[in-house]
C-alpha positions in Angstrom: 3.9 -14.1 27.3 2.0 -10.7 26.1 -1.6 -10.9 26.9 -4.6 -9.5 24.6 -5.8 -6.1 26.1 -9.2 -5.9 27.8 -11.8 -3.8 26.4 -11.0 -1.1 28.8 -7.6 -0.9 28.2 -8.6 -0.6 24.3 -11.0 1.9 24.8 -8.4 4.0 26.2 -6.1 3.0 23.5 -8.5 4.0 20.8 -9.1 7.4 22.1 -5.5 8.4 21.4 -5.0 6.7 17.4 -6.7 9.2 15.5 -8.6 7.2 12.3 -7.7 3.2 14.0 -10.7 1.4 14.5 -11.2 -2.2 15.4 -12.8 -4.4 12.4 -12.7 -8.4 12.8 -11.1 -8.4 16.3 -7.9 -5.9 14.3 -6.5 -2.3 14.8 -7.5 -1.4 11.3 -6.7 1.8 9.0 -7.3 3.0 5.7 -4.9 5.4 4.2 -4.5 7.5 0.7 -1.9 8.7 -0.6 -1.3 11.3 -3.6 0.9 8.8 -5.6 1.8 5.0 -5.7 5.4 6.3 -5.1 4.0 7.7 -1.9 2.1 5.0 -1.0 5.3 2.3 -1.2 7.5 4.9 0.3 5.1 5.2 3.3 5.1 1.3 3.4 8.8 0.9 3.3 9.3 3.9 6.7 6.7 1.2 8.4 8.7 -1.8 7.2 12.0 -0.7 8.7 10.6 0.4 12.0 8.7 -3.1 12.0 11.2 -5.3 11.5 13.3 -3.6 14.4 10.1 -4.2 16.8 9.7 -7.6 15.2 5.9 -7.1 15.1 4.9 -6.8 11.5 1.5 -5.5 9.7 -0.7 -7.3 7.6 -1.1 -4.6 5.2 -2.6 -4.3 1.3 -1.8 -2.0 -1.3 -3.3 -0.9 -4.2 -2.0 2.4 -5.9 -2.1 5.1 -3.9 -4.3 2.9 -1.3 -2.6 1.3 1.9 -4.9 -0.8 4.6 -3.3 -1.7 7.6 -4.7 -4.6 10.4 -2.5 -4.8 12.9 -3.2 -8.1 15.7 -0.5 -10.3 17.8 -1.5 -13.6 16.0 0.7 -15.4 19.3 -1.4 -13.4 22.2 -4.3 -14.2 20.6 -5.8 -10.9 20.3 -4.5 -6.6 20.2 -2.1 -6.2 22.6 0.3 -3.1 23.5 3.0 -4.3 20.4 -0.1 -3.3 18.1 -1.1 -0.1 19.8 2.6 1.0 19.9 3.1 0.4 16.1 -0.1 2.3 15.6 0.9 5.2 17.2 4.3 5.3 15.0 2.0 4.5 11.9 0.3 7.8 12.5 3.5 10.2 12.9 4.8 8.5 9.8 1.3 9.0 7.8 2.0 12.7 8.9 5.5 13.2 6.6 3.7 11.9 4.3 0.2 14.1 3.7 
């Protein structure tokens, strides 16, 4: 079973995912995009590479707004699986802006 980081090993994670923070025990981010066409299509690159991880976001969007938490609901807590997706959310955000 995948275990929850600790604190150190987030710390360390944190210092390489530029704009992640943690909020409610989450990896959260808050993204903008220049259209709602964007925004969806950004969505739909982190849907594909999601499902193939079988780790998915809990995610909200509103126009041009996306907000991404990202938590392993079964290890209780942020584990590598999160940070990993993080990390691919970011290269992704990048085609986009």
């Amino acid at each position: 079973m995948i275990k929850p980081l600790t604190q150190n090993e987030l710390t360390n994670a944190l210092a390489g995912l530029k704009d992640w923070q943690i909020i409610d025990g989450k990896l959260h981010r808050d993204l903008k995009f220049k259209s709602f066409v964007e925004a969806f299509g950004f969505m739909s690159s982190i849907a594909i590479v999601a499902e193939s991880q079988g780790h998915h976001p809990e995610w909200f969007n509103v126009y041009n707004r996306v907000t991404i938490d990202l938590v392993t609901h079964d290890a209780g807590g942020i584990t590598d699986k999160d940070t990993e997706l993080a990390s691919i959310i970011n290269e992704l955000a990048k085609k986009f802006n």
